[in-house]
VMD Tcl script that builds the backbone (N, CA, C; Angstrom):
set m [mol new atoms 456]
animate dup $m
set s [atomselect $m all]
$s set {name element resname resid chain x y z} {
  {N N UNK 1 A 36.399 36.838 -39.230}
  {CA C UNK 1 A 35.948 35.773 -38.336}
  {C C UNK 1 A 34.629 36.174 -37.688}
  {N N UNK 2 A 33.729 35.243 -37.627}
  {CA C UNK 2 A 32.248 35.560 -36.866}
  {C C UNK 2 A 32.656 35.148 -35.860}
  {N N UNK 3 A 31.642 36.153 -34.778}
  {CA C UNK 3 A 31.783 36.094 -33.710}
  {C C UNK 3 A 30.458 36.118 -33.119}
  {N N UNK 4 A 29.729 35.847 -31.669}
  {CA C UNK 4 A 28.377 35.797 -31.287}
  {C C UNK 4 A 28.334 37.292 -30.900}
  {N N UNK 5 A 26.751 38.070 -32.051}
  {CA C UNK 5 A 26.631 38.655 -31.333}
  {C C UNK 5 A 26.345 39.645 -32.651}
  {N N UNK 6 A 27.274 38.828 -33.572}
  {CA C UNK 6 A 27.311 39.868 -35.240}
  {C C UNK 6 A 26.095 39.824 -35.986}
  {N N UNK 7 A 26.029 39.893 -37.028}
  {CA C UNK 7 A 24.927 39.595 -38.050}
  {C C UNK 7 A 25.372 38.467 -38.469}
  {N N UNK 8 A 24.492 37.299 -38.621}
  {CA C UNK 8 A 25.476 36.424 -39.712}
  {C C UNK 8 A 24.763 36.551 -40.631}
  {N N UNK 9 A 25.732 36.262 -41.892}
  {CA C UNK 9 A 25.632 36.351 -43.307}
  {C C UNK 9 A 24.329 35.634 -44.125}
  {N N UNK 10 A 23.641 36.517 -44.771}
  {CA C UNK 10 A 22.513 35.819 -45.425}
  {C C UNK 10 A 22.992 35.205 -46.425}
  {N N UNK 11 A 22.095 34.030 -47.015}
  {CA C UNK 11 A 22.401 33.060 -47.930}
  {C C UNK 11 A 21.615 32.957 -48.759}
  {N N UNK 12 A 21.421 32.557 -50.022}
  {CA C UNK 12 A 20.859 32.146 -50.919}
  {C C UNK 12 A 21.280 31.165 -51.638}
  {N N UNK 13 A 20.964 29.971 -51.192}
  {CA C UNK 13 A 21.309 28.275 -51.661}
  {C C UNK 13 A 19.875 27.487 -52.047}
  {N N UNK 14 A 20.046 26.834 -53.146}
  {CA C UNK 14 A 18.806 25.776 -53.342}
  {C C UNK 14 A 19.314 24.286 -52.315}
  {N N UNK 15 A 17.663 24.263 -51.928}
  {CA C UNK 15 A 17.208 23.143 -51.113}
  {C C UNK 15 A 17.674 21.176 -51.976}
  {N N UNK 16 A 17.228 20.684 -51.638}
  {CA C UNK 16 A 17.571 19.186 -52.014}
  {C C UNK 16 A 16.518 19.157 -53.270}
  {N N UNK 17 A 15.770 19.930 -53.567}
  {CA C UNK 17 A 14.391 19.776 -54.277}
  {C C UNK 17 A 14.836 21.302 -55.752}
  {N N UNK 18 A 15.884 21.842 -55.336}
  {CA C UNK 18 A 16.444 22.830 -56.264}
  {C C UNK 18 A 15.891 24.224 -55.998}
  {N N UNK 19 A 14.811 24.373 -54.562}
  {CA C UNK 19 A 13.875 25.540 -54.742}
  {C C UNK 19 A 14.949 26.793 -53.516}
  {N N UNK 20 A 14.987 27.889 -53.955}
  {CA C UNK 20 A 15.927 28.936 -53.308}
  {C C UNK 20 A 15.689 28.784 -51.848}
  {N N UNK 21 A 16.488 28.600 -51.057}
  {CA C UNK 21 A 16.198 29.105 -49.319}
  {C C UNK 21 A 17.954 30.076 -49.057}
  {N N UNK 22 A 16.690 31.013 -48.369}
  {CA C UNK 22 A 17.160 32.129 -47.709}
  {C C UNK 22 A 17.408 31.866 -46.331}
  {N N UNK 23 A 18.290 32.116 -45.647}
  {CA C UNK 23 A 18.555 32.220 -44.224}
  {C C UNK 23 A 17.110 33.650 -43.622}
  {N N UNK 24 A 17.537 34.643 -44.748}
  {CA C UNK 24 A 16.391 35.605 -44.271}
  {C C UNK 24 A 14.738 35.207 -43.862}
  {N N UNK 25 A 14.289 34.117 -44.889}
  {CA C UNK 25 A 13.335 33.745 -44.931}
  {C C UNK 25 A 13.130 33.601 -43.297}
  {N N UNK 26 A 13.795 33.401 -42.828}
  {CA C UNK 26 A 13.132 32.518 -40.978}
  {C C UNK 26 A 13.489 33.830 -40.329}
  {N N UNK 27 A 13.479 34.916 -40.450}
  {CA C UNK 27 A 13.623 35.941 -39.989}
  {C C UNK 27 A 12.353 36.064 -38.643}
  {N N UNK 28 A 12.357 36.017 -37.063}
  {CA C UNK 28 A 11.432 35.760 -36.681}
  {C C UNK 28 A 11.429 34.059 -35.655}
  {N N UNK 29 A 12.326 33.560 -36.128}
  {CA C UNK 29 A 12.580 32.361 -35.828}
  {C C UNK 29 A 13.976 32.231 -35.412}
  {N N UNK 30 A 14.659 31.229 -34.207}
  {CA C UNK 30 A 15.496 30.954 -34.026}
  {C C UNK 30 A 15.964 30.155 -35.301}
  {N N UNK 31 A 17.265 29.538 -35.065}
  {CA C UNK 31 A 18.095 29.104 -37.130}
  {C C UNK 31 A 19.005 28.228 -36.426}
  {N N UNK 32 A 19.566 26.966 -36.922}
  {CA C UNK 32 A 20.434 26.201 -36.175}
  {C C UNK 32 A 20.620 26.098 -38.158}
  {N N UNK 33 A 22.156 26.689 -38.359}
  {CA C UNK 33 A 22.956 25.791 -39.314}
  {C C UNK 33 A 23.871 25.424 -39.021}
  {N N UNK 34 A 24.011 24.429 -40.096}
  {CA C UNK 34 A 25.024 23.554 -39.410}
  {C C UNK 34 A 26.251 23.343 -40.606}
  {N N UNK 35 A 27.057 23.348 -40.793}
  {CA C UNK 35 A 28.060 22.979 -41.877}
  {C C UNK 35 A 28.761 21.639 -41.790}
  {N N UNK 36 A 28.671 21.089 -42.321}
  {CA C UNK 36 A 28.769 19.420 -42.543}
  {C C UNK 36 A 30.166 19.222 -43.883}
  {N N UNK 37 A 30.988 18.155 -43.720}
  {CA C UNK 37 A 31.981 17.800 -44.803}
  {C C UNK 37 A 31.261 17.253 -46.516}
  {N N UNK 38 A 30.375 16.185 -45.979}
  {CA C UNK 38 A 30.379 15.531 -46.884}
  {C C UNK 38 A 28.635 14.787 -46.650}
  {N N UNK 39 A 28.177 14.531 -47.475}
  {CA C UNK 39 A 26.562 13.538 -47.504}
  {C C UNK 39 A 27.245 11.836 -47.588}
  {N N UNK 40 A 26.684 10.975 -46.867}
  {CA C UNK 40 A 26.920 9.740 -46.664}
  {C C UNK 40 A 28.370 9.561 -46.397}
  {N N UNK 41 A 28.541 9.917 -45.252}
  {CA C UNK 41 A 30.427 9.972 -44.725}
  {C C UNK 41 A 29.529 9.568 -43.545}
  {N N UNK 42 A 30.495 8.660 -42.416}
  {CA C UNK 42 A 30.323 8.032 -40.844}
  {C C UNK 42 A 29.533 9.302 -39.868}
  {N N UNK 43 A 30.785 10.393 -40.136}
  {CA C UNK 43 A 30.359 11.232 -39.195}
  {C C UNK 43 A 29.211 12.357 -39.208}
  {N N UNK 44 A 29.300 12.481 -40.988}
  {CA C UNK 44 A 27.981 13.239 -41.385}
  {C C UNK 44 A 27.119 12.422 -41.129}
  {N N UNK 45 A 26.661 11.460 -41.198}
  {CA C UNK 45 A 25.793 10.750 -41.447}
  {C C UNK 45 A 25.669 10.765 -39.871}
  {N N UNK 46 A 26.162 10.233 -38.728}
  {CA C UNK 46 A 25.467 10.238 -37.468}
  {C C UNK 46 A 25.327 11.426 -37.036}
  {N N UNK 47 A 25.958 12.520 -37.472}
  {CA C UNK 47 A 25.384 14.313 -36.896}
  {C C UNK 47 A 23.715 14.435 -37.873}
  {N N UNK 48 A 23.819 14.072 -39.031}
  {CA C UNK 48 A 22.385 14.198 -39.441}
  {C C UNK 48 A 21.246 13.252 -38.621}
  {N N UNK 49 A 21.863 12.350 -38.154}
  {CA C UNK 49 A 20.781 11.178 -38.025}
  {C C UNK 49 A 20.496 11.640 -36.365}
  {N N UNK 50 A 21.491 12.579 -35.451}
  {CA C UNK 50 A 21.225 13.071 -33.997}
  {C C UNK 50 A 20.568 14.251 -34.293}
  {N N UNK 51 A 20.444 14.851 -35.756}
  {CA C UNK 51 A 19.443 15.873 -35.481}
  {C C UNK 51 A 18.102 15.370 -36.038}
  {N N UNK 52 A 18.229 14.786 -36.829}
  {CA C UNK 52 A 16.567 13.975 -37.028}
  {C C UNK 52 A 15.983 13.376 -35.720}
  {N N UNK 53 A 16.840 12.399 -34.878}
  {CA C UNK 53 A 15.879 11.899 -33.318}
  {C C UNK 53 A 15.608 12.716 -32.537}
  {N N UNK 54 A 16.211 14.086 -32.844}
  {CA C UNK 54 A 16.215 15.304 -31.867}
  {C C UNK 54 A 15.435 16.248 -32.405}
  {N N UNK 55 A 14.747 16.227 -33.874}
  {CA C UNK 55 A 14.072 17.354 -34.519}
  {C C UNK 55 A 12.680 17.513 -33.979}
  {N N UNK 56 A 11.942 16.819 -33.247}
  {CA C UNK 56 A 10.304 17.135 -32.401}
  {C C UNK 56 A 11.150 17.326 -31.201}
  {N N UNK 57 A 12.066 18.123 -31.050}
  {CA C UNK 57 A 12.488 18.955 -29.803}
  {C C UNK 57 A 12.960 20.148 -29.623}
  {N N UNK 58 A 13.213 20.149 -31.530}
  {CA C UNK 58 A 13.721 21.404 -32.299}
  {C C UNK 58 A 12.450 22.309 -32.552}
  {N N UNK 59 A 11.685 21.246 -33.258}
  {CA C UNK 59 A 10.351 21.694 -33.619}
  {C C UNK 59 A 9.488 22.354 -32.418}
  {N N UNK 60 A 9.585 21.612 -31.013}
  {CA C UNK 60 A 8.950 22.023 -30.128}
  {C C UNK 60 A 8.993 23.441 -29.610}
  {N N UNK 61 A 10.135 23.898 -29.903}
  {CA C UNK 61 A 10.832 25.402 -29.446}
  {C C UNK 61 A 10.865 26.042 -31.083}
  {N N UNK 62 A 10.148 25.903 -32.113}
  {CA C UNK 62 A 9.899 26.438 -33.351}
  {C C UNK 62 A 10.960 26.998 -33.708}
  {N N UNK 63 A 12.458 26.042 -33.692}
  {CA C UNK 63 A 13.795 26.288 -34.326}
  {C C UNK 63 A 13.907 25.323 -35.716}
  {N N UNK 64 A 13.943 26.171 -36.662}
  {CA C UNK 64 A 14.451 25.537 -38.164}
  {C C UNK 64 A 16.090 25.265 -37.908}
  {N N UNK 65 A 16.186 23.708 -38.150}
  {CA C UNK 65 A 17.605 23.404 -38.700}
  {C C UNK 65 A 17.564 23.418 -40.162}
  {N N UNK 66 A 19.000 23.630 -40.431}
  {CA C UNK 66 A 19.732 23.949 -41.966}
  {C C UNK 66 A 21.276 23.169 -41.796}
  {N N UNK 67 A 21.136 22.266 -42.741}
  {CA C UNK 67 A 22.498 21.254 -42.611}
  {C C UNK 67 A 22.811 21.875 -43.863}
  {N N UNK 68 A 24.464 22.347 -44.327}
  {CA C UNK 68 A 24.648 22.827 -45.315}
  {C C UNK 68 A 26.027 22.294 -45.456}
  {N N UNK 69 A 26.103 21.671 -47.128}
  {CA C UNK 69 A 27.273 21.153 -47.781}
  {C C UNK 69 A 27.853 21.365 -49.214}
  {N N UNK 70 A 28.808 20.971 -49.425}
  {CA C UNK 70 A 29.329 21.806 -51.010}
  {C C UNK 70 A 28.684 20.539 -51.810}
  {N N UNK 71 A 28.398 19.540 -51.543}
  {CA C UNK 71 A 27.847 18.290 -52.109}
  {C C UNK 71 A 26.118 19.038 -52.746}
  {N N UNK 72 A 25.829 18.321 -54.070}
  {CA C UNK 72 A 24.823 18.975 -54.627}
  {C C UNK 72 A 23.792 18.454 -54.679}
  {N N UNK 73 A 22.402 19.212 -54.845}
  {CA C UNK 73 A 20.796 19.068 -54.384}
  {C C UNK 73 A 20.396 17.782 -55.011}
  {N N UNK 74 A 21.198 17.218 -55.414}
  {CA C UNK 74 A 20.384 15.375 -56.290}
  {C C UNK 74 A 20.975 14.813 -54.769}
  {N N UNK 75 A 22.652 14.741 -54.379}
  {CA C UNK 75 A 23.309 14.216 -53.336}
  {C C UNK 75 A 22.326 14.137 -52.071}
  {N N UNK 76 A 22.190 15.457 -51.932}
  {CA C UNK 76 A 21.307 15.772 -50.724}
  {C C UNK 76 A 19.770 15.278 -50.756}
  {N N UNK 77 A 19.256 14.967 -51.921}
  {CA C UNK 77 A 17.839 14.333 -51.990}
  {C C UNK 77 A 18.098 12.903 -51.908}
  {N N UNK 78 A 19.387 12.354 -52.295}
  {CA C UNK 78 A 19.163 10.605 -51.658}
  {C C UNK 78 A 19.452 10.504 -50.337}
  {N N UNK 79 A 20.443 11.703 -50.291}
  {CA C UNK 79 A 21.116 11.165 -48.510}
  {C C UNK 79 A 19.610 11.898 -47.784}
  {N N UNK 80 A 18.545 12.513 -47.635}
  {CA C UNK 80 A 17.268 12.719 -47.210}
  {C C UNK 80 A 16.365 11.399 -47.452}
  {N N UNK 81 A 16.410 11.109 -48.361}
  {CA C UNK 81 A 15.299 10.041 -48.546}
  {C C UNK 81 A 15.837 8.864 -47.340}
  {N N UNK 82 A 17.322 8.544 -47.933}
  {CA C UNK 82 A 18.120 7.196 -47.321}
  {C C UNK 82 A 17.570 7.002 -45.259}
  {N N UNK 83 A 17.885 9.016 -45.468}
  {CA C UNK 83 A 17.816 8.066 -43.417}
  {C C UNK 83 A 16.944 8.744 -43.041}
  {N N UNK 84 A 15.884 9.445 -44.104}
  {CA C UNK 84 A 14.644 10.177 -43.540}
  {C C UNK 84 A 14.671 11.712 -42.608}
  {N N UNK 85 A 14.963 12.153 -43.140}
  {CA C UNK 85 A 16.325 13.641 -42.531}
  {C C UNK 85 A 14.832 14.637 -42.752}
  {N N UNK 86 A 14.056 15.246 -41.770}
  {CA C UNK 86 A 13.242 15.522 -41.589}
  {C C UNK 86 A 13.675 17.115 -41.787}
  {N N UNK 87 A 14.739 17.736 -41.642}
  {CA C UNK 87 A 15.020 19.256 -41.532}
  {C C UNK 87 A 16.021 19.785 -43.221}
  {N N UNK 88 A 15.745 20.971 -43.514}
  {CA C UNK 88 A 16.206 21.545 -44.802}
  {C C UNK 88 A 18.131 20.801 -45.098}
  {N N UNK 89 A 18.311 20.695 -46.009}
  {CA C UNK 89 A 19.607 20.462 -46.297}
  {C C UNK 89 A 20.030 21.460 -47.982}
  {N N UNK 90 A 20.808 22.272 -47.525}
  {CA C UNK 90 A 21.229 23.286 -48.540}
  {C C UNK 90 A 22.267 23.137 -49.697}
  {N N UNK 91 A 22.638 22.949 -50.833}
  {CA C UNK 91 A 23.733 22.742 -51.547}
  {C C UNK 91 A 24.596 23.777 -51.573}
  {N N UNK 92 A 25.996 24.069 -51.050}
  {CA C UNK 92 A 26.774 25.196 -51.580}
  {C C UNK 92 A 28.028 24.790 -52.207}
  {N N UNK 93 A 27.962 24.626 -53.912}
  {CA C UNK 93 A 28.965 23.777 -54.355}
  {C C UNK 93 A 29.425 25.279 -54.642}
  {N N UNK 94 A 29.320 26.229 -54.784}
  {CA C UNK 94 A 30.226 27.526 -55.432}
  {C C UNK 94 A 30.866 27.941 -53.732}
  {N N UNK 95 A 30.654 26.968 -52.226}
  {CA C UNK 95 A 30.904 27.653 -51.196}
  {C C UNK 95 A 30.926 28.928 -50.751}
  {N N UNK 96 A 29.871 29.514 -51.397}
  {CA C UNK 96 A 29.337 31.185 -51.001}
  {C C UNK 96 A 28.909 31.398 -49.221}
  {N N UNK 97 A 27.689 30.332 -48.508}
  {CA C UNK 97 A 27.693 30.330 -47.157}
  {C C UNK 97 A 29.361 29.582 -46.477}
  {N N UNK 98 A 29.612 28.568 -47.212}
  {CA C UNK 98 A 30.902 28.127 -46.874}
  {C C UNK 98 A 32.050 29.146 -46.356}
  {N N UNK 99 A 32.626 29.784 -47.541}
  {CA C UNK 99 A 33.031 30.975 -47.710}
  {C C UNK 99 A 33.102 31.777 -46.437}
  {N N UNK 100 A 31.256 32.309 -46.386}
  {CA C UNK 100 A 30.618 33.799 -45.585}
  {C C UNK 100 A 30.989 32.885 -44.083}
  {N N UNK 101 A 30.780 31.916 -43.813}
  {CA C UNK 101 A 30.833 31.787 -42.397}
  {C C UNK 101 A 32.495 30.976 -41.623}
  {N N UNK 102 A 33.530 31.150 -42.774}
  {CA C UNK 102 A 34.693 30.683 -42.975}
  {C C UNK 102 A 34.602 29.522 -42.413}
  {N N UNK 103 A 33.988 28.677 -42.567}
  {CA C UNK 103 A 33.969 27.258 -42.369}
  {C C UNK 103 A 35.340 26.323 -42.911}
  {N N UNK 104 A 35.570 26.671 -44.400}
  {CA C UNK 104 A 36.202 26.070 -45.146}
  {C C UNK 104 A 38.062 26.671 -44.506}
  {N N UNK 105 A 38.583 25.550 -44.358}
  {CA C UNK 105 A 39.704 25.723 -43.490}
  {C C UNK 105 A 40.371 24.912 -43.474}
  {N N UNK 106 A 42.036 24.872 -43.386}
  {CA C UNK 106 A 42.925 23.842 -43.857}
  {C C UNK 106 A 42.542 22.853 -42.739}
  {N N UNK 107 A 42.549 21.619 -43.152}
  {CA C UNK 107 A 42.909 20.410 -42.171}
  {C C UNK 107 A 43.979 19.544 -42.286}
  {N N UNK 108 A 44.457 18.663 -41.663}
  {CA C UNK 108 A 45.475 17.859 -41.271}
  {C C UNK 108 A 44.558 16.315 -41.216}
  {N N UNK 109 A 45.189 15.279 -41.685}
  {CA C UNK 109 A 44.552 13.990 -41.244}
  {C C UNK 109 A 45.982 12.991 -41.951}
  {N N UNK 110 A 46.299 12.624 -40.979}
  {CA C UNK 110 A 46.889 11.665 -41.168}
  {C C UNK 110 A 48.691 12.199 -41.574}
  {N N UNK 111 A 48.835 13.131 -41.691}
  {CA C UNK 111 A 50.223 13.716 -41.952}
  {C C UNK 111 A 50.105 14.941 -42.959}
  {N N UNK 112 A 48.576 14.488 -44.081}
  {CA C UNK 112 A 48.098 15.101 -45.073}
  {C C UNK 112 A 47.584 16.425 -45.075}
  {N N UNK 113 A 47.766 17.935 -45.239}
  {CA C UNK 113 A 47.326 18.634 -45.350}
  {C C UNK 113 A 46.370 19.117 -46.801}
  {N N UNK 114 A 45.238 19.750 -46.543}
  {CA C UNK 114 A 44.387 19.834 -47.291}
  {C C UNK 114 A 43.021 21.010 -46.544}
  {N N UNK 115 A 42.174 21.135 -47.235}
  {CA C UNK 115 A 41.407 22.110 -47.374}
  {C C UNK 115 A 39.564 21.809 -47.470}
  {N N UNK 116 A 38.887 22.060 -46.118}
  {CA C UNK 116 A 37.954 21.171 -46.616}
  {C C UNK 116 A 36.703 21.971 -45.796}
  {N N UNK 117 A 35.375 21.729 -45.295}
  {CA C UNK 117 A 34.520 22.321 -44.327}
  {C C UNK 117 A 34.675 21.408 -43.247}
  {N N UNK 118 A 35.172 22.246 -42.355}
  {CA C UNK 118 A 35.538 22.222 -40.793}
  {C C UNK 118 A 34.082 22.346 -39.891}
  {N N UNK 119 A 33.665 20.760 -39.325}
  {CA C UNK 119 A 32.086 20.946 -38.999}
  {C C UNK 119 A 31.667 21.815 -38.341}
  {N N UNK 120 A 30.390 22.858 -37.948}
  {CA C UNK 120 A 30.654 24.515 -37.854}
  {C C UNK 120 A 29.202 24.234 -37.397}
  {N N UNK 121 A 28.617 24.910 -36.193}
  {CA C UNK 121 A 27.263 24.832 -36.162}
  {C C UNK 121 A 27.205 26.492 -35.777}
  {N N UNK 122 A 26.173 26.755 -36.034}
  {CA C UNK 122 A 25.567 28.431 -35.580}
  {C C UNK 122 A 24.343 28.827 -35.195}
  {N N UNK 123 A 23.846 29.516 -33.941}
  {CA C UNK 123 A 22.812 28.930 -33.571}
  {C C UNK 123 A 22.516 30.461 -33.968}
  {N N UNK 124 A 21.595 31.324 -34.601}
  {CA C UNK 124 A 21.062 32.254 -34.966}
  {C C UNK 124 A 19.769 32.785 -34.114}
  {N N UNK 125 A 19.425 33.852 -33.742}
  {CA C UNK 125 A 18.464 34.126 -32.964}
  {C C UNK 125 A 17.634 34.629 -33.479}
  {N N UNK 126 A 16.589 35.188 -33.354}
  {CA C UNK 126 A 15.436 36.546 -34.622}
  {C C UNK 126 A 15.070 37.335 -35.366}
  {N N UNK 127 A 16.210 37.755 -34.716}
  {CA C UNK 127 A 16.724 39.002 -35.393}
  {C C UNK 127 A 18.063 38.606 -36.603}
  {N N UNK 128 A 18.259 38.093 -36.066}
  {CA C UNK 128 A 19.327 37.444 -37.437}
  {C C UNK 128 A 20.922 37.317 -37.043}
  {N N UNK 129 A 20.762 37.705 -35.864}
  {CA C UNK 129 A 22.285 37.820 -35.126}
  {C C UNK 129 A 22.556 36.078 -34.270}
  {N N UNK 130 A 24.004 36.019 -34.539}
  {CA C UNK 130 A 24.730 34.698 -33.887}
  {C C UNK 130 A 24.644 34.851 -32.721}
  {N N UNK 131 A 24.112 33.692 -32.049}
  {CA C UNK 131 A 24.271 33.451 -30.620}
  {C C UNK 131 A 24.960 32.669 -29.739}
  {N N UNK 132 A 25.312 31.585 -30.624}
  {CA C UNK 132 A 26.697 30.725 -30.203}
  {C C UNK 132 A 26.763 30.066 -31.517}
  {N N UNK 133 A 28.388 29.765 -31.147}
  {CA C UNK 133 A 29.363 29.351 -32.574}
  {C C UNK 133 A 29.633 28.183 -31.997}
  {N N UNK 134 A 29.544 26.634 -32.430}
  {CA C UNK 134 A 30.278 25.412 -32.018}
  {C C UNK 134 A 31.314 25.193 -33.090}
  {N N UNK 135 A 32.391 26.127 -32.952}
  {CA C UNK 135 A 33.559 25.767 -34.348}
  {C C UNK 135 A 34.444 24.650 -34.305}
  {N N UNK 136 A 34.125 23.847 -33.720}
  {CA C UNK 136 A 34.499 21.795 -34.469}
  {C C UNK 136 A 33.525 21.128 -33.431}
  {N N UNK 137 A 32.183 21.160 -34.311}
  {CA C UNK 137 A 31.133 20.158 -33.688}
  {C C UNK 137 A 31.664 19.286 -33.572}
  {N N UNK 138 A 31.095 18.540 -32.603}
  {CA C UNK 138 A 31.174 16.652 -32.720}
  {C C UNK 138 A 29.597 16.161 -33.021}
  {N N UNK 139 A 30.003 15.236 -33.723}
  {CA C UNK 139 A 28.706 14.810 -34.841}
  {C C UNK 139 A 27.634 13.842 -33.671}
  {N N UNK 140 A 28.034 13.210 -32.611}
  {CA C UNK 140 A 27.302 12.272 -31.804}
  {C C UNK 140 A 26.678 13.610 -31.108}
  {N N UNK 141 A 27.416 14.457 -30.759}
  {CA C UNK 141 A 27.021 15.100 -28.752}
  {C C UNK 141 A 25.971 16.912 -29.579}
  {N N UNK 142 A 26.522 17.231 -30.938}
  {CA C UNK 142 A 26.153 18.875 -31.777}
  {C C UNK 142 A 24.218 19.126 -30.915}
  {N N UNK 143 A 23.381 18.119 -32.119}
  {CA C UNK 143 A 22.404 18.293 -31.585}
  {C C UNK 143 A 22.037 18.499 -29.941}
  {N N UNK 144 A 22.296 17.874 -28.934}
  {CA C UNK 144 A 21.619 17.985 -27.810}
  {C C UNK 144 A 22.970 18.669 -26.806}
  {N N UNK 145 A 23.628 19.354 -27.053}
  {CA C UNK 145 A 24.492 20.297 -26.832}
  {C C UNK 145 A 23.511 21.612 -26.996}
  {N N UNK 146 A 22.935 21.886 -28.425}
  {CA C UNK 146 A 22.567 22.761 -28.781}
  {C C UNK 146 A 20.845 22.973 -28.221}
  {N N UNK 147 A 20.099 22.048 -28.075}
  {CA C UNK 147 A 18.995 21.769 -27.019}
  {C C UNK 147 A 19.496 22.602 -25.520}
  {N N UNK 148 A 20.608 22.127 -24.778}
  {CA C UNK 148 A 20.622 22.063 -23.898}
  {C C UNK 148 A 21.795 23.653 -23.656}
  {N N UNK 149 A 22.212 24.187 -24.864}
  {CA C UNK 149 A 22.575 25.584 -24.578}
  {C C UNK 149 A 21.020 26.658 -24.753}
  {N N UNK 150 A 19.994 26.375 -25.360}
  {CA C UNK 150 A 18.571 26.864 -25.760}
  {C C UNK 150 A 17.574 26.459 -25.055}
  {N N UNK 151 A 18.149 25.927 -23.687}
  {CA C UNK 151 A 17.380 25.846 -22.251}
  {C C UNK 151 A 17.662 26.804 -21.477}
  {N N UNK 152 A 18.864 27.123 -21.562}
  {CA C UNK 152 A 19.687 28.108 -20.534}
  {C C UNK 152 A 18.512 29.876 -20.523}
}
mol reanalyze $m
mol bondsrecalc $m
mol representation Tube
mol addrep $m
């Protein structure tokens, strides 16, 4: 289990465009990833669309967001185009970051048990270490939660 304070796990996932991104790469930079269920679902879709109205606030404090899903880099290039998603979106269909940051975790809905990514945000600092864990974002309030813990 990650905890704030550890290393978190480097990644190597292609972008919506197929080209490699590294978590290392922003080494130097604060890191907001985020782990998401699904591309064009209600709730993905309004957690992406609160970090796009919120990204020239992200940008302002020179923090890279990373939305990351097991859904793959064609998926992630319409659901970018569709609502104009201004920040990186990662494919992990083999769930390797999935996996590393145990996101993926039984759920319950409806009586139904099953197995799925449990929405997961991680706010990464410069050095490469976790600084806060939101382990079951809410998709309306994630973004400006995370603004307003990176004021403090």
């Amino acid at each position: 289990m990650l905890e704030v304070g550890m290393q978190a796990p480097d990644f190597a996932l292609p972008n919506a465009k197929g080209d490699i991104v590294r978590l290392s790469d922003f080494r130097g930079k604060r890191v907001v990833v985020y782990f998401y269920p699904k591309d064009n679902t209600p709730g993905c879709t309004r957690q992406a669309c609160a970090f796009k109205d919120n990204y020239a606030a992200f940008q302002g404090k020179d923090i890279v967001v990373i939305g990351i899903s097991k859904d793959s880099a064609a998926s992630h290039e319409k659901f970018m185009a569709k609502y104009e998603l201004p920040f990186i979106l990662l494919s992990d269909v083999e769930k390797e970051a999935i996996g590393a940051y145990g996101v993926w975790q039984e759920k319950k809905m409806y009586g139904k048990v099953s197995f799925g990514v449990v929405r997961s945000t991680f706010i990464i600092d410069e050095d490469g270490k976790i600084m806060k864990i939101y382990p079951k974002a809410k998709p309306d309030d994630n973004a400006k939660e995370i603004l307003a813990f990176l004021e403090l």
